[in-house]
C-alpha positions as a printed Julia matrix, in Angstrom:
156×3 Matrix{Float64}:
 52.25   63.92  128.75
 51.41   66.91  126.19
 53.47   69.81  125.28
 51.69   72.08  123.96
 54.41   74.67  121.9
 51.95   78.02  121.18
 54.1    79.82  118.38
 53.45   83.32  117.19
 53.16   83.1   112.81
 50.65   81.07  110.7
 52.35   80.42  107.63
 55.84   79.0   107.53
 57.86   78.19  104.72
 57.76   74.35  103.94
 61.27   73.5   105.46
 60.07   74.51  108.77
 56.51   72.47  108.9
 58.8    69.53  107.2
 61.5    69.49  110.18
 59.1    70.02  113.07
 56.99   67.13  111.45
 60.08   65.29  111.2
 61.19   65.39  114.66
 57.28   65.48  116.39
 56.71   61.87  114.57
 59.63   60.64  116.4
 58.53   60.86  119.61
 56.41   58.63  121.11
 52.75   58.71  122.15
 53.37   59.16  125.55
 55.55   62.61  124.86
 52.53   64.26  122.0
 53.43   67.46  120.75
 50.91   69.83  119.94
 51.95   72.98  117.91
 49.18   75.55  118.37
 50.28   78.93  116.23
 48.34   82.43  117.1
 48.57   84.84  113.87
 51.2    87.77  113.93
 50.0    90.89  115.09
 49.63   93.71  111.87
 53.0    95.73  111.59
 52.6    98.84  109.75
 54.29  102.37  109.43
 53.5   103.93  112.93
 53.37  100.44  114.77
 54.01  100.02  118.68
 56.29   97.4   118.86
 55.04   97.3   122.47
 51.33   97.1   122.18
 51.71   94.28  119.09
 54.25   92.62  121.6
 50.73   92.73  123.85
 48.24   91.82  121.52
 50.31   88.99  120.94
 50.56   87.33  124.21
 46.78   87.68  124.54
 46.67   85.32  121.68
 49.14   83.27  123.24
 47.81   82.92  126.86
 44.46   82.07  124.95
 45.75   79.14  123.81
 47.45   77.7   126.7
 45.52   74.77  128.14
 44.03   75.85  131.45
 46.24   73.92  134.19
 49.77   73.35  132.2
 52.98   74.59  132.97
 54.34   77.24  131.24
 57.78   78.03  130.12
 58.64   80.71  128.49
 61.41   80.84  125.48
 63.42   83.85  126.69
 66.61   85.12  125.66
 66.91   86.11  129.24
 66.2    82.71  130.56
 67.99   79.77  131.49
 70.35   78.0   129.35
 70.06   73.95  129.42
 73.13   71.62  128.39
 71.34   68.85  126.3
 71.71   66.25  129.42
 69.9    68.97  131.61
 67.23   69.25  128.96
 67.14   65.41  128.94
 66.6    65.74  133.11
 64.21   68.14  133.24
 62.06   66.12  130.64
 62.4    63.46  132.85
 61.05   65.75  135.18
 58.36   66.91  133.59
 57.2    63.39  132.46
 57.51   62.28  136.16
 55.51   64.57  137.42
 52.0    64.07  135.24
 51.51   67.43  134.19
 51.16   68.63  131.06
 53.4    71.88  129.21
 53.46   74.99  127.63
 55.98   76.32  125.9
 56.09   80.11  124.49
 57.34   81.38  121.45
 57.18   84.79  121.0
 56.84   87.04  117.63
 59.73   89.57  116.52
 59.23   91.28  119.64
 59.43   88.26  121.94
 57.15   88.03  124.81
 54.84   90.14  126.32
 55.09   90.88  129.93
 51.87   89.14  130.92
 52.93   85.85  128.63
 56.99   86.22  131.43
 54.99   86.18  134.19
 52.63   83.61  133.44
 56.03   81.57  132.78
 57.34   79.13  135.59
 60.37   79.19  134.14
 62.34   80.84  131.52
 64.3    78.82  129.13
 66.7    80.69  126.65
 67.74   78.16  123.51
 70.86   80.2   122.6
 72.29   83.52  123.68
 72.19   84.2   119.75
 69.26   86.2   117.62
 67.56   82.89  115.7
 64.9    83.64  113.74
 61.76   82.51  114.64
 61.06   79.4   112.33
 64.35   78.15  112.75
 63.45   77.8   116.59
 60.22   75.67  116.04
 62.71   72.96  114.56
 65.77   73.79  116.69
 62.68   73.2   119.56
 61.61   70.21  118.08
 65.09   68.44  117.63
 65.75   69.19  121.3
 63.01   67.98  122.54
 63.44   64.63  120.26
 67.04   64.59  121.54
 66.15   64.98  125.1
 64.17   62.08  125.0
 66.15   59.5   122.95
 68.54   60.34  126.11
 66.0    59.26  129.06
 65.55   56.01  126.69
 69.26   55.23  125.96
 68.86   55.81  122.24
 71.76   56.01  120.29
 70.89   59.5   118.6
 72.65   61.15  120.91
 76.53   60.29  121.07
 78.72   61.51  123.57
């Protein structure tokens, strides 16, 4: 199975690539990762938050393989406990299809990228910025899994 995580922003500081390597090189081949990032729209003066919000997730749905599953990372979505992430991986690995998962830019999502969505997942009801939730991502993902294997990473 692939998940595919399409990220809006093209240069992150070093921490960032070094924790999402971190975690991605944990998983096995079976779960791949692929981190596809579109560029940030250009913010300026008299900027539409709105219409760079758009041009965004036309960048985004651009680079979502044709046939996954998409989720969408959504303040507004649905909250997982870790053993409900750990489930619906399960799920997801079950069921031979391959995944999407949206990260939007400052703005968030467009409305085309929510309704292309499946599902909407929300990782916290907090504000985190947005390179903080490519290894927040990662590490749940990594923890999710050691769970469906009986890993000892996570402790109850």
């Amino acid at each position: 199975m692939r998940i595919s995580i399409v990220t809006v922003g093209t240069r992150m500081p070093a921490w960032v690539n070094q924790g999402v390597d971190e975690y991605s090189k944990r998983l096995p081949r079976e779960l791949n990762l692929e981190w596809k990032e579109v560029p940030l729209a250009a913010r300026g003066k008299n900027a539409n938050a709105n219409q760079l919000k758009e041009k965004e997730g036309e960048q985004i749905l651009k680079a979502v393989p044709a046939g996954d599953r998409v989720i969408a990372l959504d303040v507004r979505g649905q909250t997982l406990a870790t053993d409900e992430l750990a489930q619906t991986l399960a799920d997801w690995q079950m069921s031979g299809d391959n995944y999407s998962l949206l990260i939007g830019g400052p703005d968030g999502l467009s409305a085309a990228c929510l309704q292309r969505a499946q599902r909407r997942w929300s990782l916290s009801a907090l504000t985190l910025p947005h390179p903080l939730v490519r290894i927040l991502l990662a590490e749940q993902l990594y923890r999710a899994w050691t769970i469906t294997v009986n890993h000892p990473y996570h402790r109850e």
